[in-house]
Backbone atoms as SQL, in Angstrom:
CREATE TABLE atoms (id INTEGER PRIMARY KEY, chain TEXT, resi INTEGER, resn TEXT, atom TEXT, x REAL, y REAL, z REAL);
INSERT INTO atoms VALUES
  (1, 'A', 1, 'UNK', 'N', -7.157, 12.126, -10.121),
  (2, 'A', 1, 'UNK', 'CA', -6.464, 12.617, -8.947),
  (3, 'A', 1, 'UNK', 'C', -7.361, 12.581, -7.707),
  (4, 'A', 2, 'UNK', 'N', -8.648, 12.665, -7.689),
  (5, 'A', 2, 'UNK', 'CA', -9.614, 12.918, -7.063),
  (6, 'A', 2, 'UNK', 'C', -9.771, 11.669, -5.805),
  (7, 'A', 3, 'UNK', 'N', -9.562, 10.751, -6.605),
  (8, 'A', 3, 'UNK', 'CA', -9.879, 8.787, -5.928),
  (9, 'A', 3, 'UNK', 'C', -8.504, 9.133, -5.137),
  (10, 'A', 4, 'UNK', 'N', -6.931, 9.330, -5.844),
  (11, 'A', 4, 'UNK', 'CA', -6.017, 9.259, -5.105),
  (12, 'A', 4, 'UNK', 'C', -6.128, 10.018, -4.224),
  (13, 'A', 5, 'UNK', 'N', -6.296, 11.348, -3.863),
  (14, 'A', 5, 'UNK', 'CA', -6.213, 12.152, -2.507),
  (15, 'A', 5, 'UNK', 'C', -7.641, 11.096, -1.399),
  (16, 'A', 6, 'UNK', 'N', -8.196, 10.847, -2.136),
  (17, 'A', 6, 'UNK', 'CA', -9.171, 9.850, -1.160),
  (18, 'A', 6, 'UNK', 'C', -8.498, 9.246, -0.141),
  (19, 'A', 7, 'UNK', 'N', -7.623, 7.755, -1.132),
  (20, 'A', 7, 'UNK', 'CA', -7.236, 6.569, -0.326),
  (21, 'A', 7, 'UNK', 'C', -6.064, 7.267, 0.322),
  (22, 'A', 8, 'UNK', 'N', -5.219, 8.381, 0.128),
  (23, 'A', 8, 'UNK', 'CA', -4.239, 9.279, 0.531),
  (24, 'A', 8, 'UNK', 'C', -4.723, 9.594, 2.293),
  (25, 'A', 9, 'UNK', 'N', -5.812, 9.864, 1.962),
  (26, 'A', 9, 'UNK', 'CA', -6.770, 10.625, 2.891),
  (27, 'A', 9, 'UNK', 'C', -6.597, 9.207, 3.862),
  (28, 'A', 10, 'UNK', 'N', -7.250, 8.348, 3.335),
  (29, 'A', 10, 'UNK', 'CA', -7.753, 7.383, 4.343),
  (30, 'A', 10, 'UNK', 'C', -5.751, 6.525, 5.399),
  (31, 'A', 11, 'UNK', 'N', -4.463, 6.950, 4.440),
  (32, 'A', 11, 'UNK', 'CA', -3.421, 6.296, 4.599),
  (33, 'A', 11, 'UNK', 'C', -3.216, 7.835, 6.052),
  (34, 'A', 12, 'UNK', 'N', -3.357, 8.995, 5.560),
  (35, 'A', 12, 'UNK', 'CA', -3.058, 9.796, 6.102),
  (36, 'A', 12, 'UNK', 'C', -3.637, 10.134, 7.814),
  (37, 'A', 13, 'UNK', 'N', -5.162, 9.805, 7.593),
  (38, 'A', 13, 'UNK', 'CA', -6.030, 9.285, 8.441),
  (39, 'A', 13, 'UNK', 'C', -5.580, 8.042, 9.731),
  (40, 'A', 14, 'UNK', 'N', -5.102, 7.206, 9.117),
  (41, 'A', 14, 'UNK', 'CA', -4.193, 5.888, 9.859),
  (42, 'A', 14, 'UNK', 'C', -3.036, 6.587, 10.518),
  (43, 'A', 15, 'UNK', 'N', -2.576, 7.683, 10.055),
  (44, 'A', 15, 'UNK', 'CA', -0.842, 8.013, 10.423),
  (45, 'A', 15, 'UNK', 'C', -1.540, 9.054, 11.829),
  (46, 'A', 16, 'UNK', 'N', -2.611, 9.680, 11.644),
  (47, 'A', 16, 'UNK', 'CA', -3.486, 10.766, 13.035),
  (48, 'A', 16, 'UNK', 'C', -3.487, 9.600, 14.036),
  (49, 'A', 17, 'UNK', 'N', -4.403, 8.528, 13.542),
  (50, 'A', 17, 'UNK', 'CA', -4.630, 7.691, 14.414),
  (51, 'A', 17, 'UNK', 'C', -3.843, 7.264, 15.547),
  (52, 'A', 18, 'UNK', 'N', -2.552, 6.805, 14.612),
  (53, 'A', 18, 'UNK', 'CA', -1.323, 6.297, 15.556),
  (54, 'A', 18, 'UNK', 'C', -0.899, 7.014, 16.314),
  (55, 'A', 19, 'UNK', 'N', -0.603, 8.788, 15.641),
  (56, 'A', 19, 'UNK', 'CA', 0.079, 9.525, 17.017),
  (57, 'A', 19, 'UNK', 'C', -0.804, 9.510, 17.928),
  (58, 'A', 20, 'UNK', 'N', -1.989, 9.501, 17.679),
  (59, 'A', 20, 'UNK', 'CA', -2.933, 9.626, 19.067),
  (60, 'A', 20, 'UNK', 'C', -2.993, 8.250, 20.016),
  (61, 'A', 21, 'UNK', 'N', -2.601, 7.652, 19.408),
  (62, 'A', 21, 'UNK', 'CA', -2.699, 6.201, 20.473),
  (63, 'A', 21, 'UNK', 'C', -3.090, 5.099, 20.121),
  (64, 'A', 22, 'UNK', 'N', -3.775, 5.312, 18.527),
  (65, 'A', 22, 'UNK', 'CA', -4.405, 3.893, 18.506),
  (66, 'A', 22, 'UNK', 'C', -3.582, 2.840, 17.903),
  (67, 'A', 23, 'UNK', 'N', -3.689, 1.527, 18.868),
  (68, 'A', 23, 'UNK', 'CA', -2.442, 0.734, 18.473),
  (69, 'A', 23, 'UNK', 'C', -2.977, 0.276, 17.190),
  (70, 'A', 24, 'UNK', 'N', -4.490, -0.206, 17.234),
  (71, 'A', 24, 'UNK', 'CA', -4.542, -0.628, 16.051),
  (72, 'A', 24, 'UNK', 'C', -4.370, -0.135, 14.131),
  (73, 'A', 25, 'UNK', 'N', -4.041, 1.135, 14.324),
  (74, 'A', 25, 'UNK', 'CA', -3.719, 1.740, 12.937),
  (75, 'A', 25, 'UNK', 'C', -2.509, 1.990, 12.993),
  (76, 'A', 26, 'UNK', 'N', -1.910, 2.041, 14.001),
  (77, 'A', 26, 'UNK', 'CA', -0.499, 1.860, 14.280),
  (78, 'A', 26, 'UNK', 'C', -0.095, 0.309, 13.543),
  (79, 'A', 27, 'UNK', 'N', -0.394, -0.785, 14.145),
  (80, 'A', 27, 'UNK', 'CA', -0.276, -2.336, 13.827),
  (81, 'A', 27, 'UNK', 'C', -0.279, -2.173, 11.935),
  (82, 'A', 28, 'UNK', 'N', -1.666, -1.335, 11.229),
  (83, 'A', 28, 'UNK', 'CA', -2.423, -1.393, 9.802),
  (84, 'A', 28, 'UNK', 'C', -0.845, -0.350, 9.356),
  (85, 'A', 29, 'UNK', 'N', -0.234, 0.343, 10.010),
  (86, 'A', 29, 'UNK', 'CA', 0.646, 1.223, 9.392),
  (87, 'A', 29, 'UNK', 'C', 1.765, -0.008, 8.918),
  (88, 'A', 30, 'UNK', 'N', 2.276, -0.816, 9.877),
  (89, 'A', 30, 'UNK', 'CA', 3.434, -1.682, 10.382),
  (90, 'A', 30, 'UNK', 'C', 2.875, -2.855, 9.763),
  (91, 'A', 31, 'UNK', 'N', 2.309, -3.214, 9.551),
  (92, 'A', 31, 'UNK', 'CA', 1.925, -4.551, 9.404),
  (93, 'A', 31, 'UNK', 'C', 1.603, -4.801, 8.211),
  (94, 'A', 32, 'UNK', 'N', 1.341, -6.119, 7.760),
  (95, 'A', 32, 'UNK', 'CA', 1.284, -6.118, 6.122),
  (96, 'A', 32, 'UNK', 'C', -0.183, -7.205, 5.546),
  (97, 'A', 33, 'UNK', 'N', -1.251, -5.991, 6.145),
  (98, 'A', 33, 'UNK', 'CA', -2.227, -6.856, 6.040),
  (99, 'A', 33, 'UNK', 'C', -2.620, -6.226, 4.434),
  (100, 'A', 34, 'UNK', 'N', -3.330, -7.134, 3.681),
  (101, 'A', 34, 'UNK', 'CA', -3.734, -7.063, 2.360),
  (102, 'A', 34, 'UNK', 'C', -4.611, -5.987, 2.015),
  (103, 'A', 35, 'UNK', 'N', -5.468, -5.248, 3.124),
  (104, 'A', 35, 'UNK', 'CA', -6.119, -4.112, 2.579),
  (105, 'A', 35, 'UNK', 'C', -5.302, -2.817, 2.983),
  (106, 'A', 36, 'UNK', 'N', -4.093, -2.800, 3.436),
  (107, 'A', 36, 'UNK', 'CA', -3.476, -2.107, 3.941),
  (108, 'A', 36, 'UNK', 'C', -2.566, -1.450, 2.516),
  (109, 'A', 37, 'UNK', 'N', -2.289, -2.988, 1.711),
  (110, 'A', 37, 'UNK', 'CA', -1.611, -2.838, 0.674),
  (111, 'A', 37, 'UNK', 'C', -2.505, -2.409, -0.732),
  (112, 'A', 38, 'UNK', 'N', -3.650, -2.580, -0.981),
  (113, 'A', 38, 'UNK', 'CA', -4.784, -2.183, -1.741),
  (114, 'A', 38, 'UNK', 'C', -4.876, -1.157, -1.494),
  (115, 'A', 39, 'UNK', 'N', -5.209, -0.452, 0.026),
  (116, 'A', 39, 'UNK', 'CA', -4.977, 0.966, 0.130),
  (117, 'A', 39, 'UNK', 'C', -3.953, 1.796, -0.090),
  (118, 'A', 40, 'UNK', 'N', -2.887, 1.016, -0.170),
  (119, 'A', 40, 'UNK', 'CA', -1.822, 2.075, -0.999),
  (120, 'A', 40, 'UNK', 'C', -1.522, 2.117, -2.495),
  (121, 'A', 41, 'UNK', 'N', -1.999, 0.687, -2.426),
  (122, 'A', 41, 'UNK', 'CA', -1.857, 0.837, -4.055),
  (123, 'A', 41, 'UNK', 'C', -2.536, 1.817, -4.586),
  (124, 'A', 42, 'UNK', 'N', -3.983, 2.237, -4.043),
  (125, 'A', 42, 'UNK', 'CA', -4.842, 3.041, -4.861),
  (126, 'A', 42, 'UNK', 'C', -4.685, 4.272, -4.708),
  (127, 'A', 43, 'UNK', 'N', -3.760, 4.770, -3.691),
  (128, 'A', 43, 'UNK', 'CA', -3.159, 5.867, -2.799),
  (129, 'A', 43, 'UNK', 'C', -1.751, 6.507, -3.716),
  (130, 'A', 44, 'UNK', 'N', -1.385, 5.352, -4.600),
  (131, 'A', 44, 'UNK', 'CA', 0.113, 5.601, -4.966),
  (132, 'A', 44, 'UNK', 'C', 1.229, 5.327, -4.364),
  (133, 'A', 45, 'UNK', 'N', 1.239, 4.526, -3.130),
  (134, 'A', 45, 'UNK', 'CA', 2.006, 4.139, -2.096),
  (135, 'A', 45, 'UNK', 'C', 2.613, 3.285, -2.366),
  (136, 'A', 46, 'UNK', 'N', 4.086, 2.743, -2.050),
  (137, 'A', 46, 'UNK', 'CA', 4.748, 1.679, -1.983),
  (138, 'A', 46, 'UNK', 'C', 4.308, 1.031, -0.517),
  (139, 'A', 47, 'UNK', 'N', 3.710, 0.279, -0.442),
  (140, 'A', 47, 'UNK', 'CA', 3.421, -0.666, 1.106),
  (141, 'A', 47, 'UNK', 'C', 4.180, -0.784, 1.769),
  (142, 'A', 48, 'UNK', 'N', 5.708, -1.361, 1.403),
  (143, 'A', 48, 'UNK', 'CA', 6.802, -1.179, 2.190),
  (144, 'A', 48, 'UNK', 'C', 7.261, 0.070, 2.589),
  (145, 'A', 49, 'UNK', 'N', 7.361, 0.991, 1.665),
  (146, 'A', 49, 'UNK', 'CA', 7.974, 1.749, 1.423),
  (147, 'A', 49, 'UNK', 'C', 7.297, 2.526, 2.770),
  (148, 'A', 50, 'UNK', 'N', 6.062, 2.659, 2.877),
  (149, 'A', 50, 'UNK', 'CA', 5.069, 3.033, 4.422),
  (150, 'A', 50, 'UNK', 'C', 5.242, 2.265, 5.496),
  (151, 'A', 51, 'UNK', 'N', 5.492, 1.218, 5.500),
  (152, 'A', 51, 'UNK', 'CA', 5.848, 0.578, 6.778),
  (153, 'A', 51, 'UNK', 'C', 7.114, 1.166, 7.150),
  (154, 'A', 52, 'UNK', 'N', 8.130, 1.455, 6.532),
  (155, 'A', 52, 'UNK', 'CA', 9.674, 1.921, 6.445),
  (156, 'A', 52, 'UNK', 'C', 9.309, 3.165, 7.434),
  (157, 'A', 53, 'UNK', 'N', 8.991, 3.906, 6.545),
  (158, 'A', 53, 'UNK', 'CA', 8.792, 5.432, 7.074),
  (159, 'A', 53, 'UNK', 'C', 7.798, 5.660, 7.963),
  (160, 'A', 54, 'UNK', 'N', 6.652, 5.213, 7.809),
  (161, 'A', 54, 'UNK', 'CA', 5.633, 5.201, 9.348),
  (162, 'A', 54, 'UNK', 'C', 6.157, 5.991, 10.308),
  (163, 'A', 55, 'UNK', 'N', 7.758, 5.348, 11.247),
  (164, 'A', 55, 'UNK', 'CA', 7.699, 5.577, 12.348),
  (165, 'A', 55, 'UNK', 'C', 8.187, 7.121, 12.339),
  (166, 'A', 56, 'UNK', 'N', 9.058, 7.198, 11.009),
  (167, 'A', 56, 'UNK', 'CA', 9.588, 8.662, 11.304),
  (168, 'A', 56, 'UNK', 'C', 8.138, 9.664, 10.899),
  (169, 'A', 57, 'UNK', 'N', 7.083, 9.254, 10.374),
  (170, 'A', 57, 'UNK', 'CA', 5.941, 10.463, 10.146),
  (171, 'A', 57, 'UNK', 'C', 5.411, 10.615, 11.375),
  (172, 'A', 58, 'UNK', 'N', 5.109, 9.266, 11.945),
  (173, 'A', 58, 'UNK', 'CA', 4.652, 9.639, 13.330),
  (174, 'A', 58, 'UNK', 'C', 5.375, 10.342, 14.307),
  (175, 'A', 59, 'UNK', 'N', 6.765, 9.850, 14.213),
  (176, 'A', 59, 'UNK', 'CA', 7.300, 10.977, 15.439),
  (177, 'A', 59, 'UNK', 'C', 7.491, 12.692, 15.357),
  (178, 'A', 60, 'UNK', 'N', 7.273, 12.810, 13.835),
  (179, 'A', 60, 'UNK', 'CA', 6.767, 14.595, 13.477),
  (180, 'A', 60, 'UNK', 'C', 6.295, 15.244, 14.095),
  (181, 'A', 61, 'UNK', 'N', 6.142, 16.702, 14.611),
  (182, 'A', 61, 'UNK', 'CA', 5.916, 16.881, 15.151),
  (183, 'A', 61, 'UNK', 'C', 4.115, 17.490, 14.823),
  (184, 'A', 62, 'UNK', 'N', 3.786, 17.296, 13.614),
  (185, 'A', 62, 'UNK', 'CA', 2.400, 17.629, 13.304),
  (186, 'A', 62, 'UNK', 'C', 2.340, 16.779, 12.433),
  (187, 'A', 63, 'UNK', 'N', 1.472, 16.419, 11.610),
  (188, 'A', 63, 'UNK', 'CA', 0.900, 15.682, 10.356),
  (189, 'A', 63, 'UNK', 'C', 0.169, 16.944, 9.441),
  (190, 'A', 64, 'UNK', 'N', 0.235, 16.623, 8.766),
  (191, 'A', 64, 'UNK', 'CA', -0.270, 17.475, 7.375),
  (192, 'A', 64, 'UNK', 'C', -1.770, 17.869, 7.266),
  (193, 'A', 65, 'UNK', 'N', -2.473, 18.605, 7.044),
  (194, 'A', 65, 'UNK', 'CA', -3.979, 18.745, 6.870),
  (195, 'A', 65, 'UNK', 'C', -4.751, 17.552, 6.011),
  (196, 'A', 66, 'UNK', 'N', -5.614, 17.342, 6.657),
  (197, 'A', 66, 'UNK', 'CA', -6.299, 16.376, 5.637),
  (198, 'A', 66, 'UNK', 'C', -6.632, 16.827, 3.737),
  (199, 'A', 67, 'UNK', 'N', -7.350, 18.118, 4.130),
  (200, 'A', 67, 'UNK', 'CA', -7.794, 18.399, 2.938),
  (201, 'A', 67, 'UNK', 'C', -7.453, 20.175, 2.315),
  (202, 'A', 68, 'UNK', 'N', -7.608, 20.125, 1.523),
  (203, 'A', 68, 'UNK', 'CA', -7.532, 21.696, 1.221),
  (204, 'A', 68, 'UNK', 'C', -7.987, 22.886, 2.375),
  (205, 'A', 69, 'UNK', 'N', -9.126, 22.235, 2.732),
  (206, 'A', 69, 'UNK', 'CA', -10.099, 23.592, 3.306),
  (207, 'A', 69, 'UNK', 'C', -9.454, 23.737, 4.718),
  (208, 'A', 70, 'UNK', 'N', -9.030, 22.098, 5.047),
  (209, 'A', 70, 'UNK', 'CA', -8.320, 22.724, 6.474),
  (210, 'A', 70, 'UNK', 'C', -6.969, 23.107, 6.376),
  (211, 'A', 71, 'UNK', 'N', -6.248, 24.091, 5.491),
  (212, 'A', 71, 'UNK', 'CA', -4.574, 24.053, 5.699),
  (213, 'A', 71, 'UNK', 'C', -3.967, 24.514, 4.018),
  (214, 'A', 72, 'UNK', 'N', -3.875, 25.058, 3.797),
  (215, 'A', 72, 'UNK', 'CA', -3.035, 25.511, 2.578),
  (216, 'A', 72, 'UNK', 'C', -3.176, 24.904, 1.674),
  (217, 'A', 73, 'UNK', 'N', -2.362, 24.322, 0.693),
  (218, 'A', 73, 'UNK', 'CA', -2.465, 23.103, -0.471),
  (219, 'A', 73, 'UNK', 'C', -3.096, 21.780, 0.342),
  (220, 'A', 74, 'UNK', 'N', -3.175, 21.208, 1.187),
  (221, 'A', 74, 'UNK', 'CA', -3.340, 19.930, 1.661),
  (222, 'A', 74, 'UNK', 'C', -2.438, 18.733, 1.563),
  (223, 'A', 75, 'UNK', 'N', -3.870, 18.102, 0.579),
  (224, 'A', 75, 'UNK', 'CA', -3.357, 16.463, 0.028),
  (225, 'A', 75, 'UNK', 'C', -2.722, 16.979, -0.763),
  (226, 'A', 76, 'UNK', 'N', -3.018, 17.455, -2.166),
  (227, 'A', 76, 'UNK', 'CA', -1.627, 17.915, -3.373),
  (228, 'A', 76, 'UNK', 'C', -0.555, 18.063, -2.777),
  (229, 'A', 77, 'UNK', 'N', -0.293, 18.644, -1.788),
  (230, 'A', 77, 'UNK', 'CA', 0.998, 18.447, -1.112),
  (231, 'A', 77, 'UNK', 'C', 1.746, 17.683, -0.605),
  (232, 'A', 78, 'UNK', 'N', 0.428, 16.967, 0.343),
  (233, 'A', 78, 'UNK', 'CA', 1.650, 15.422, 1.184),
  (234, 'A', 78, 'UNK', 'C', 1.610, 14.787, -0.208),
  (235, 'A', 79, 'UNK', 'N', 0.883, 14.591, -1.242),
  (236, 'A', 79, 'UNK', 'CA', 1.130, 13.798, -2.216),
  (237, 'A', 79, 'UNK', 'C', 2.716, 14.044, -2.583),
  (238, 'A', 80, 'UNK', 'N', 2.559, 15.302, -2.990),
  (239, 'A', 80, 'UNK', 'CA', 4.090, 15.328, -3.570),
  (240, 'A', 80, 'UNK', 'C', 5.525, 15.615, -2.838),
  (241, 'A', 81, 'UNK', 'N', 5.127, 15.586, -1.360),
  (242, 'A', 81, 'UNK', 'CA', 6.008, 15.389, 0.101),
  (243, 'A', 81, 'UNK', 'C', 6.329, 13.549, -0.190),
  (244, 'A', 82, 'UNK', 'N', 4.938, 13.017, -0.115),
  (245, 'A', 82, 'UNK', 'CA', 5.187, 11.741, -0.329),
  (246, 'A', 82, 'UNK', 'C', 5.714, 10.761, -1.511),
  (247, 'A', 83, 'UNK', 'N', 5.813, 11.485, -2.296),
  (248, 'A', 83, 'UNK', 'CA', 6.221, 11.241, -3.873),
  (249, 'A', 83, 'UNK', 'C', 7.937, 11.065, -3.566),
  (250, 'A', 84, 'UNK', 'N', 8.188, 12.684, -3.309),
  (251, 'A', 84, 'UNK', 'CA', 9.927, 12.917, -3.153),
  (252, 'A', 84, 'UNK', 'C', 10.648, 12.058, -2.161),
  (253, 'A', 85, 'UNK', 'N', 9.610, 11.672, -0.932),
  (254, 'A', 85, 'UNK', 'CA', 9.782, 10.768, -0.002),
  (255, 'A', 85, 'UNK', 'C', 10.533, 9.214, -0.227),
  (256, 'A', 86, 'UNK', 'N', 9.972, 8.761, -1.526),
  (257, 'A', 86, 'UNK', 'CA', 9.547, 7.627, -2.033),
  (258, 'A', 86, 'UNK', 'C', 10.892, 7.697, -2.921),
  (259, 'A', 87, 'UNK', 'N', 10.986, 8.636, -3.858),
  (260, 'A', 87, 'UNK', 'CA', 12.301, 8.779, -4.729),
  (261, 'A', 87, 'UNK', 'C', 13.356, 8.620, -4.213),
  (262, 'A', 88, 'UNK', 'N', 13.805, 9.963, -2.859),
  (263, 'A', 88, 'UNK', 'CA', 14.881, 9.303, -1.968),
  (264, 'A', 88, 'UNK', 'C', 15.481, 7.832, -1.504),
  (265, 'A', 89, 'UNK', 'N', 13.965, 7.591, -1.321),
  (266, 'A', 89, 'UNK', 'CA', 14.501, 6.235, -0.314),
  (267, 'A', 89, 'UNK', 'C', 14.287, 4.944, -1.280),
  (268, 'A', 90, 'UNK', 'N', 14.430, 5.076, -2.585),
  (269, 'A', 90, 'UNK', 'CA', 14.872, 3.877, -3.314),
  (270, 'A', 90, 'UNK', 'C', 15.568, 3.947, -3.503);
């Protein structure tokens, strides 16, 4: 579980990025470059399935804590926010 909240971390990390402005993790959210998709694979992510939804996480009005220490459950949580996410929308 440990590796997954990692690359989670690093997908979750990309989604801060974008609301703040940066086009380019914005583009890595949207776009279908090959480490984009490695990073979700190792994340538990459907690649598409993140490009899909991207725009509605970003327009949220907060993003989730990175880790435990900053915010309640954390990652265990968007994990399983992002899990139910994933079930719906197949």
């Amino acid at each position: 579980m440990a590796e997954r909240e990692l690359w989670l971390s690093v997908v979750l990390g990309a989604l801060r990025d974008a609301r703040g402005g940066d086009r380019a993790a914005r583009a890595w959210l949207l776009g279908g470059s090959p480490d984009r998709a490695m990073v979700c694979a190792l994340a538990g992510i459907e690649p598409d399935w993140l490009a899909r939804a991207a725009p509605e996480l970003l327009a949220r009005g907060r993003l989730p804590a990175g880790s435990a220490d900053e915010a309640g459950a954390g990652l265990p949580a968007l994990l399983a926010r992002l899990a139910a996410l994933q079930r719906l929308a197949a």
